[in-house]
Structures are given as structure tokens and as C-alpha cells.
C-alpha positions in Angstrom: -11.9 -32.6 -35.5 -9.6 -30.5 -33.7 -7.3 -31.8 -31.1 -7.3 -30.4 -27.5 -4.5 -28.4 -27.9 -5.8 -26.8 -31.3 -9.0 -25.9 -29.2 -7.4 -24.8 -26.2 -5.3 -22.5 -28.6 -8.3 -21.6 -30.2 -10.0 -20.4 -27.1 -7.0 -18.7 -25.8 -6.5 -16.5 -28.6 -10.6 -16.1 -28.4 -10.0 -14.9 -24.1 -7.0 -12.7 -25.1 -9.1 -10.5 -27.8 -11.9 -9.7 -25.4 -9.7 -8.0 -22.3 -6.1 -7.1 -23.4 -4.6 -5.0 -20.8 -2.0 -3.2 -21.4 0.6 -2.1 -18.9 4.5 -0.9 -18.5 7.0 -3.6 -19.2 10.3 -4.2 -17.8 11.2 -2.8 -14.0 9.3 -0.2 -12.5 9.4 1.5 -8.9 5.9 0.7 -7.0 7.4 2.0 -3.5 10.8 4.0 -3.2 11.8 3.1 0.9 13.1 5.2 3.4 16.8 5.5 3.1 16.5 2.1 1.4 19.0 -0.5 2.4 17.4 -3.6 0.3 15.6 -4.2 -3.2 12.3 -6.4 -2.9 11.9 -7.1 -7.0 8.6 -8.6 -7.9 8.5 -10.9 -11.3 4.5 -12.3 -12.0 3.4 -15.3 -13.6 2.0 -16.2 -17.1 -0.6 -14.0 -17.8 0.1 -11.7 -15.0 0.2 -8.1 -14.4 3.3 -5.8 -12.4 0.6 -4.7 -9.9 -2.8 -6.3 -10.5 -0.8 -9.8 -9.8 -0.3 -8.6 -6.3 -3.4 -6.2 -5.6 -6.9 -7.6 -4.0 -9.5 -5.1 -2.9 -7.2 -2.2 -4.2 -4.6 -3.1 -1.5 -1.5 -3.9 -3.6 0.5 -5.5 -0.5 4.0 -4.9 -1.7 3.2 -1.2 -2.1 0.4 -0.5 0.9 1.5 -3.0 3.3 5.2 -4.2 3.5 6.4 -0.5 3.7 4.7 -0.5 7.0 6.8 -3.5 7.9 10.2 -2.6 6.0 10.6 1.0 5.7 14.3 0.1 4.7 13.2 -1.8 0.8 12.6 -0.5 -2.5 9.9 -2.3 -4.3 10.1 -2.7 -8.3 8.4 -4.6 -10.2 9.1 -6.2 -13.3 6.2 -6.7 -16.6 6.6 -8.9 -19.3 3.9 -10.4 -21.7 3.5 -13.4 -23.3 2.6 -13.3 -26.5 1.6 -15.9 -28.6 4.0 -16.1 -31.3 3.7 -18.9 -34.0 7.3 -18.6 -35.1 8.7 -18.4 -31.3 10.1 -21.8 -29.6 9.0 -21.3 -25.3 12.7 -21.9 -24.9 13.2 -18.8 -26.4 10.6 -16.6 -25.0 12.0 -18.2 -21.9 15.4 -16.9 -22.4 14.0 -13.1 -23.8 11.9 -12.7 -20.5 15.1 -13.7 -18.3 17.5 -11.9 -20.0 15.0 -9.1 -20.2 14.8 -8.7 -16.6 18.1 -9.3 -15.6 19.2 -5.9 -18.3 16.0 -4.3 -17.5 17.1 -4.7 -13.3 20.1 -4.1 -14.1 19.9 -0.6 -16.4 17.5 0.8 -13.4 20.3 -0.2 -11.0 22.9 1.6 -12.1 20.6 4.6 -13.1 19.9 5.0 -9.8 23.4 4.2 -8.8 22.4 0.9 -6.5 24.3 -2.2 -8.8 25.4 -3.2 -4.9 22.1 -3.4 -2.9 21.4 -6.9 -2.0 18.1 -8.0 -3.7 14.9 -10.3 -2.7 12.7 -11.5 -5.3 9.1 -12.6 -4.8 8.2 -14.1 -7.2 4.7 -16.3 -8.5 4.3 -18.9 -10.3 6.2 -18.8 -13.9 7.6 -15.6 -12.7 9.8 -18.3 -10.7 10.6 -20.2 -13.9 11.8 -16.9 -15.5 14.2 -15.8 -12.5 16.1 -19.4 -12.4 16.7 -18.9 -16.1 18.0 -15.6 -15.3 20.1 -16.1 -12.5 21.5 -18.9 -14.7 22.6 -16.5 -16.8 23.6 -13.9 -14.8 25.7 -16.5 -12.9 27.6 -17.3 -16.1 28.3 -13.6 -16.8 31.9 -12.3 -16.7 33.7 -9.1 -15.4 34.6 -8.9 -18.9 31.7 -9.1 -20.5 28.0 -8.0 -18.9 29.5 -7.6 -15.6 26.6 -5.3 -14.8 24.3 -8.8 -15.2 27.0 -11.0 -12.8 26.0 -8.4 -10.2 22.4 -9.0 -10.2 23.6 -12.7 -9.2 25.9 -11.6 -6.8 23.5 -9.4 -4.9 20.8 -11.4 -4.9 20.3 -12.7 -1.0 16.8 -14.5 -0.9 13.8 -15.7 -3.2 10.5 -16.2 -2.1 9.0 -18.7 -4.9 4.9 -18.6 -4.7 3.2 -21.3 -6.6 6.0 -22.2 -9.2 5.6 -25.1 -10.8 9.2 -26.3 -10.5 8.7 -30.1 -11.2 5.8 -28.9 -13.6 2.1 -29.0 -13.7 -0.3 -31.9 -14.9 -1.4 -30.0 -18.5 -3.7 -33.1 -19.8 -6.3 -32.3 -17.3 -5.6 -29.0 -16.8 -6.1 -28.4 -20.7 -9.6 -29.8 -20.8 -11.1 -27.5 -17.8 -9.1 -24.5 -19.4 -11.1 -25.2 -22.7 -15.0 -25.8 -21.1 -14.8 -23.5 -18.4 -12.6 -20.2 -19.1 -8.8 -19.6 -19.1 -7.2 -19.1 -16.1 -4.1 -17.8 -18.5 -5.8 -16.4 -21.4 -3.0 -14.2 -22.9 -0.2 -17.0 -22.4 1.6 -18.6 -25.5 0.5 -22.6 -25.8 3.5 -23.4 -26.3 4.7 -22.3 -22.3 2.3 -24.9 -21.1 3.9 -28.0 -23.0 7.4 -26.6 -21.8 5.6 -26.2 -18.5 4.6 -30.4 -18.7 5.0 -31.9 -15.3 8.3 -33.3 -15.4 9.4 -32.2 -18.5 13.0 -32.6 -20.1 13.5 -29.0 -20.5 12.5 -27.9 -16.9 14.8 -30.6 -15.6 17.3 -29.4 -17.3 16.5 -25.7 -16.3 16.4 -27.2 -12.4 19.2 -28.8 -12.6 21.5 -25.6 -14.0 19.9 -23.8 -11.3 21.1 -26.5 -8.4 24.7 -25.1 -9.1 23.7 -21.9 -8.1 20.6 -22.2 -5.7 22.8 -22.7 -2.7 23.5 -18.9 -2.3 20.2 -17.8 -1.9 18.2 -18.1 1.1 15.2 -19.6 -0.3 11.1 -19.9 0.4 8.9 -21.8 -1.1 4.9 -21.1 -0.6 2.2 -23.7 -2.1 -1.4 -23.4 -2.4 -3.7 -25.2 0.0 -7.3 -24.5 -1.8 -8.4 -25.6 -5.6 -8.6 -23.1 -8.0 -12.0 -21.5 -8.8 -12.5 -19.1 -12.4 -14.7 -16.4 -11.9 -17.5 -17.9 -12.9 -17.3 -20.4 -9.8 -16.6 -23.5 -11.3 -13.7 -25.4 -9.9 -10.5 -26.7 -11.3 -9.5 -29.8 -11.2 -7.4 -29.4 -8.5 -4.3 -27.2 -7.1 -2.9 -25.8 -10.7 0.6 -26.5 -8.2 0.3 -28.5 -5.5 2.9 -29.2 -3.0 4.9 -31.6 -5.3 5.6 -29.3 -7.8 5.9 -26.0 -5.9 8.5 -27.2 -3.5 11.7 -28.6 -4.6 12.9 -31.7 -2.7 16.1 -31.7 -0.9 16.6 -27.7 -1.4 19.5 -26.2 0.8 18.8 -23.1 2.8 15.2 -23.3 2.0 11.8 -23.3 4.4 8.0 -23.8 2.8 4.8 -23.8 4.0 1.1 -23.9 2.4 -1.2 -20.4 2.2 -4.5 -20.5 2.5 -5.2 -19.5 -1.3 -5.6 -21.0 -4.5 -2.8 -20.7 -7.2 -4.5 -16.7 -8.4 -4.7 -15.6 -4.8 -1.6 -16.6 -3.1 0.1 -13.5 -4.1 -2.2 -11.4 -3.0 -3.1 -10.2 0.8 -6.0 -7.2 1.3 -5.0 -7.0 5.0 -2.0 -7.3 7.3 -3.9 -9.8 9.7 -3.9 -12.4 6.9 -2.5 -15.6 8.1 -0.6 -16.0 4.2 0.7 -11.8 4.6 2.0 -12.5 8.2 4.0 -15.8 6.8 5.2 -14.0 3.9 5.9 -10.3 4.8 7.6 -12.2 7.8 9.7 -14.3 5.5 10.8 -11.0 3.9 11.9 -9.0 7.3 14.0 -11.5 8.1 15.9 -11.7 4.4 15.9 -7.6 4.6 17.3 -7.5 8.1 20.1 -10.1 7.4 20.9 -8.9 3.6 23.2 -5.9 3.4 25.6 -7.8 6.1 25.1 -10.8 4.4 26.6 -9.0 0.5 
């Protein structure tokens, strides 16, 4: 008989065959700013999208409803998919995604001739895993060599983390409603949710590279307050990352707070009277206000 993760593989690859969706990856402009003084970068989670990740009722918020709010930003937004690759470790996916971004940001930087404009991310849920492997990397880049990634680490000011499951997520249970219900992540390599165990050596380790650096960002951290439901209405078995895992314990610099969403919705916002938009787009002001005195 096949084990769980054999059948949760199984129905994975089953999911991803019956909607692929293709889209742009690497960095792309969703909103260019007025006389922009600040770059808002977006990174998605695992089976995530570089605007449907952040779009509900056709209102994609970083693009229709924080220009309203910070006419100053540029908004990019970076794709990346995860593919399930028999022959790839997660560690390495891990490291092409981060490295990815960090060249990919960096190569539209210098194109457009910004490498100094201090930078936000916003990032959800393993979109956060794959910018702490990247400033890790771009932290340990030289002026001698790939000086153009140290300055990606040197501009970044603030990171708003939504839903990442820093201390990991609970994949026993998870597993088993993923395989009778539906995927919630149905493009996603299996192998990304045994490196994303709760508590796992290798996100540890990740975290605690990332401690050496974290103190020179100004950082958020948003959890979800509501279960997740699939689209067919049945519930999960509880916040895909609750509290625990989303917020890191003992951070420096860093605020968090719950939003009234589940772990799909609480990067997106249809209206700038949502209690979650107001917290978050307020978050943001404040980073793009202070930023460009601040490096």
C-alpha cells in the first residue's frame, strides 16, 4: 500500500496536470511610482502566482491600492515555480529560487539604474523562506565579487513576512487533509514540505544564519487568525501557520499582529477599508517614509 507521502505525491502531480498556469518568472514591474523614492518587491509562496497571490475580486492591492497610499514606490514583483523535480534536493531548489531573485532584482536594478533605492519586501508564506536564504547570501557577497548582490542586502530597509512558516508547519496532519480533500499547494515539490517540517534541522539552521543579519531590517510579521477552507468548503485542520510558527520569538526591530484571513487570503485585500489592508499598507508607509534617510 502506498505510504502517505507516496499518495500525497501522487495527488499532487494529479492537481498540477489539471490547471497549470503559466506566468512570467523572475522580477517584473506591476506599478512604476511617481518619481519613485522606494522599491516595494513582492516574493509569493509555494504554489503562488506574481499577481494572482495578491489579487481578490480583480483588485491586485499592491498595484490598485497602495499607489493611492505611496505614490513615491515602485512595485515589482518576483515569479518562481516550483517544480517537482525527482533528481532535485529542496535545499537546492531553495538556494536557485534565492539566488534567482536576488540576480533577477538585482539585473532590473541596475537596468533601470536604481542599485541604491532602499527596498521593502512583502513577502507570503515560503516567499519568506526564500528571501532569508537570499539575504543570507547577499549578505555574504563581496565588493569583489557579486557586489551588485551585497547591494540588494545593503538596501534592503523593512520586510513585511505574511504567513511564513518560520519555525515550520505541522506536515503529518496537514498531509492527510491535503490528500482527501484537495491541495492547497498543488504544483509544489514534496520534497519543500519535509524541508518545511515544523521544527526542522534545516530551517533552524536557515533561521539561525538569518539572526546575524535580521537586525538591520525593520521587520513585520502578520499571522492568520481564521482556518483554512479549499474551495470546495471543507476545512483544514487548522491555521496552515499559526502564530507560533509565523512569528519569530525574541525578534529585534520587529512588530506582529493577526489578520483576519486564512493562510490563502492574508495577502490579499479587495478594498482599502479592510481592517488586514489598513494594518498592512500602514506598516508599509511608515517603512517608505523612513527608508531613503534611513540607506
Amino acid at each position: 500500500m502506498p505510504s502517505l507521502w507516496d499518495r500525497l505525491r501522487m495527488r499532487i502531480r494529479s492537481l498540477n496536470l489539471q490547471r497549470r498556469n503559466p506566468f512570467a518568472l523572475g522580477i517584473q514591474e506591476i506599478h512604476a511610482g511617481d518619481s519613485p523614492t522606494v522599491d516595494v518587491v513582492l516574493v509569493h509562496g509555494l504554489d503562488g502566482h506574481p499577481i494572482n497571490s495578491w489579487t481578490t475580486d480583480d483588485i491586485c492591492w499592491p498595484r490598485d491600492l497602495l499607489p493611492r497610499l505611496i505614490q513615491h514606490a515602485r512595485v515589482l514583483s518576483y515569479g518562481y515555480g516550483v517544480q517537482d523535480s525527482k533528481n532535485a534536493l529542496a535545499e537546492q531548489l531553495l538556494e536557485h529560487y534565492a539566488t534567482n531573485l536576488i540576480a533577477s532584482l538585482a539585473e532590473h536594478r541596475s537596468n533601470t539604474e536604481t542599485t541604491e533605492r532602499p527596498i521593502i519586501f512583502v513577502v507570503h508564506s515560503m516567499g519568506g523562506i526564500v528571501l532569508k536564504a537570499a539575504l543570507v547570501h547577499a549578505s555574504k557577497a563581496t565588493e569583489d565579487q557579486l557586489f551588485s548582490h551585497k547591494q540588494i542586502y545593503i538596501s534592503t530597509y523593512g520586510i513585511v513576512y505574511l504567513g511564513t512558516p518560520h519555525q515550520g508547519i505541522d506536515i503529518a496532519k496537514m498531509a492527510t487533509q491535503l490528500i482527501n480533500v484537495a491541495a492547497i499547494f498543488t504544483s509544489i515539490n514534496t520534497k519543500f514540505l519535509r524541508y518545511l517540517e515544523a521544527h526542522s534541522e534545516k530551517l533552524q539552521t536557515l533561521q539561525a544564519e538569518y539572526n546575524l543579519i535580521s537586525t538591520d531590517f525593520v521587520t513585520k510579521y502578520a499571522y492568520e487568525l481564521y482556518t483554512t477552507r479549499h474551495k470546495t468548503g471543507i476545512e483544514m485542520w487548522a491555521s496552515i501557520v499559526p502564530k507560533a510558527s509565523a512569528v519569530v520569538p525574541g525578534a529585534v526591530n520587529a512588530e506582529s499582529t493577526g489578520i483576519n484571513a486564512d493562510h490563502i487570503n492574508i495577502s490579499k485585500f479587495s478594498s482599502d477599508t479592510d481592517d488586514g489592508y489598513i494594518t498592512i499598507s500602514g506598516w508599509l508607509k511608515d517603512m517608505a517614509d523612513a527608508a531613503p534617510a534611513a540607506i
